[in-house]
C-alpha positions in Angstrom: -33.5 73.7 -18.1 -35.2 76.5 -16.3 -34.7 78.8 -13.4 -36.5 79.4 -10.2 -35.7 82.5 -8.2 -31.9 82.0 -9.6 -31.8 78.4 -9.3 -31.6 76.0 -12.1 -34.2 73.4 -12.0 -35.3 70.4 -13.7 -37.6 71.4 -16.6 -39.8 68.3 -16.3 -40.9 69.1 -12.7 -40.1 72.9 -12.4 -43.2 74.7 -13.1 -45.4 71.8 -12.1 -43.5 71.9 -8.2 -43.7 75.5 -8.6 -47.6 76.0 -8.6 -47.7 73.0 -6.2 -46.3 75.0 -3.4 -47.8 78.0 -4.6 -51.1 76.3 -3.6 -50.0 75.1 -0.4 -49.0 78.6 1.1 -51.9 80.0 -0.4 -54.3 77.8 1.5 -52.3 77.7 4.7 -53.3 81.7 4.5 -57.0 81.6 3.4 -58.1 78.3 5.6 -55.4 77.1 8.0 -53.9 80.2 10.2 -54.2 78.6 13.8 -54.0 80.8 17.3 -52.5 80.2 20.7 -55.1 78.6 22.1 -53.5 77.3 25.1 -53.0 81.2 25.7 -56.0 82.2 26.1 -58.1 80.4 28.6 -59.4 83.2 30.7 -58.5 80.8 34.7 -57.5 77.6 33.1 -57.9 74.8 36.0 -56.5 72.3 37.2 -58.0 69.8 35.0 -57.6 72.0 31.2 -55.1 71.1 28.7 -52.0 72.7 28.8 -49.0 72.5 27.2 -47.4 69.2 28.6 -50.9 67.9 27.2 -50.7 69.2 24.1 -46.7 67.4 23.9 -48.1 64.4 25.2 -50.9 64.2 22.6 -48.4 64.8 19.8 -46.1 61.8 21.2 -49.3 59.5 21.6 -49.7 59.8 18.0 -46.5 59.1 17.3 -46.2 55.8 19.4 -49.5 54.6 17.5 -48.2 55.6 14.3 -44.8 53.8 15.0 -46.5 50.8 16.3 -48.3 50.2 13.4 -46.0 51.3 10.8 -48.0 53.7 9.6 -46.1 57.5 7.9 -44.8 59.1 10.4 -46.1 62.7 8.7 -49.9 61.4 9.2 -48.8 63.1 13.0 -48.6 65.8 11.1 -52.3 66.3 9.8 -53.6 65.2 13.1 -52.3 67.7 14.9 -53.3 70.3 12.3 -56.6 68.8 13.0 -56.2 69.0 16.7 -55.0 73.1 16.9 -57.8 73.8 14.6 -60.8 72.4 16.2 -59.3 74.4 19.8 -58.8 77.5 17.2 -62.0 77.7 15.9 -64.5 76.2 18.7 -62.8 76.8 22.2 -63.7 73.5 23.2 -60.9 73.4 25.2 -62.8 76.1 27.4 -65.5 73.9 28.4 -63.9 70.5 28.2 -61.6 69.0 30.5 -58.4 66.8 29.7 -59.7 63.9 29.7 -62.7 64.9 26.9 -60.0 66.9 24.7 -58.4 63.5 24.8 -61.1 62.5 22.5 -60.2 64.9 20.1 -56.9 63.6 19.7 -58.2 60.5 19.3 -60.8 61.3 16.3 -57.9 63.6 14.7 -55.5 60.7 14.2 -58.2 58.4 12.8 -59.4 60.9 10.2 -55.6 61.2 9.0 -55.1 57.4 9.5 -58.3 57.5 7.0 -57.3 60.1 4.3 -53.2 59.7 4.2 -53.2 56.3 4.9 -54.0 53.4 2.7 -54.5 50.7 5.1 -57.2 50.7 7.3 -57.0 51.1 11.1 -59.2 48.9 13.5 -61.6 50.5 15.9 -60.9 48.3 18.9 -57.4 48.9 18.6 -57.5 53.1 18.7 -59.5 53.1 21.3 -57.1 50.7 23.5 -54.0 52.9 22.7 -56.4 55.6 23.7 -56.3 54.1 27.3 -52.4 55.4 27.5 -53.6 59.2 27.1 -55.4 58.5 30.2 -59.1 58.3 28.7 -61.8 55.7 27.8 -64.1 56.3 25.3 -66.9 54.3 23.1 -66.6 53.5 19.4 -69.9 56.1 18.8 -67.9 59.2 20.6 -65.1 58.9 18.5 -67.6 58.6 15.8 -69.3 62.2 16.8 -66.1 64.0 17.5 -64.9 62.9 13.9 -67.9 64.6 12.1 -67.3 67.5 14.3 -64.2 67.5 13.2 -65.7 67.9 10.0 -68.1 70.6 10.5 -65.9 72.9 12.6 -62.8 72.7 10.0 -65.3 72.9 7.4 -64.1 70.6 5.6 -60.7 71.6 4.8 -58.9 69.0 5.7 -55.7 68.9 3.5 -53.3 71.1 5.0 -49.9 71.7 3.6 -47.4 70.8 6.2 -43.8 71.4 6.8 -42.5 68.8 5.7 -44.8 68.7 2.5 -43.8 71.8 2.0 -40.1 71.2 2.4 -40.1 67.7 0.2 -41.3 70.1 -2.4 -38.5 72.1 -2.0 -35.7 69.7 -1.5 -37.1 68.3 -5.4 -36.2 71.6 -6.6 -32.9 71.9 -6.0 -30.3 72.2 -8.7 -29.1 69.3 -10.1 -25.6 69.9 -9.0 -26.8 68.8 -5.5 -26.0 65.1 -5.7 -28.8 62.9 -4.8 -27.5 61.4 -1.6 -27.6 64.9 0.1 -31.1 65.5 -0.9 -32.0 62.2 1.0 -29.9 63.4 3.9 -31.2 67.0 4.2 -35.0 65.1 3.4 -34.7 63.1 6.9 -32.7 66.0 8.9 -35.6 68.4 8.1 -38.5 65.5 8.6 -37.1 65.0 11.9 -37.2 68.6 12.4 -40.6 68.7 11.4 -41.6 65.8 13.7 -39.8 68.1 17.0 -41.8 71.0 15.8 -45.1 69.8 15.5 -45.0 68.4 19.3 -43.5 72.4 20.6 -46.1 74.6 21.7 -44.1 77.8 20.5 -44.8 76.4 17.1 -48.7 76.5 16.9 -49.2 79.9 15.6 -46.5 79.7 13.0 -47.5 78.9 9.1 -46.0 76.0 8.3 -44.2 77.5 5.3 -42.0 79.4 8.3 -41.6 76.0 9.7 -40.5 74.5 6.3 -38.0 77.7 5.9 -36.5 77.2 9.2 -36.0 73.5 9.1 -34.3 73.9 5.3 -32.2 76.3 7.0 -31.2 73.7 9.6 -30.9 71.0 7.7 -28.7 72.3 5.3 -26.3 73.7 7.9 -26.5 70.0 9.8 
């Protein structure tokens, strides 16, 4: 048995969980620090995104992921996606809602793709893509993927919250009986899942996210 930070731990996983979320928080720094984007349009119109878009984007994803059964955290990375493509290439400044819509779209299909081991049909995405309001051909969601690609450089595995805190939770003493692992595990996913849709929340590391939802959770 070992200790982390005062806290006995299981020696078979310790160190190894350890590093792992060492890793994470060190990435979120170099590669994943995201701004207000929605902030800083200089005269937003009538037609930008805002942040009822931004909500509504989030709960799109959601309802896809839920219809198909698909891990609820996938929402998650596409979002990531989403706030970092506005962070780093103000698209949102030339595009209106309807064309962001399309990078919504292309963000859940590249999670769907790396996070997900069943395979998504084309035909389908783009239907559910009607709800957001929008209509789009199976070669723009194509381009908006691989710029996607080139704008996040690549980096494309974010830590998020609730990564971050399912690390955590597996690091707690032994003494904490299994069943309220499981219990504090879904309290702070749900947690997660409010937080990733709340504007306030964009410019936070998602370590403070994981922190604050532990918090929660554990009071709950």
């Amino acid at each position: 048995m070992s200790t982390t930070r005062g806290r006995p731990v299981d020696d078979e996983y310790s160190q190894f969980l350890v590093d792992q979320v060492a890793v994470m928080v060190k990435k979120e720094e170099e590669f994943y620090s995201r701004a207000d984007y929605l902030g800083d349009l200089p005269e937003p119109r009538g037609d930008s995104i805002d942040e009822g878009w931004r909500q509504k984007a989030a709960e799109w994803m959601f309802k896809v992921i839920d219809y198909y059964d698909l891990d609820r955290d996938i929402v998650n990375f596409s979002m990531a996606y989403l706030d970092q493509m506005f962070t780093l290439s103000a698209l949102h400044h030339r595009k209106d809602k309807e064309n962001c819509s399309l990078v919504a779209i292309a963000s859940l299909k590249l999670a769907i793709k790396l996070f997900e081991p069943r395979t998504m049909n084309m035909d389908d995405m783009l239907k559910l893509g009607t709800t957001l309001g929008c209509n789009f051909s199976h070669l723009a969601v194509v381009e908006m993927e691989r710029d996607l690609l080139w704008t996040l450089s690549w980096n494309i595995f974010p830590p998020t919250a609730f990564c971050l805190a399912y690390h955590m939770i597996r690091m707690f003493p032994r003494e904490v009986v299994r069943t309220s692992r499981y219990i504090m595990q879904e309290l702070v996913k749900y947690m997660t899942e409010l937080a990733v849709c709340t504007r306030v929340f964009v410019r936070q590391v998602q370590s403070i996210i994981e922190k604050f939802c532990i918090m929660l959770g554990r009071n709950g």
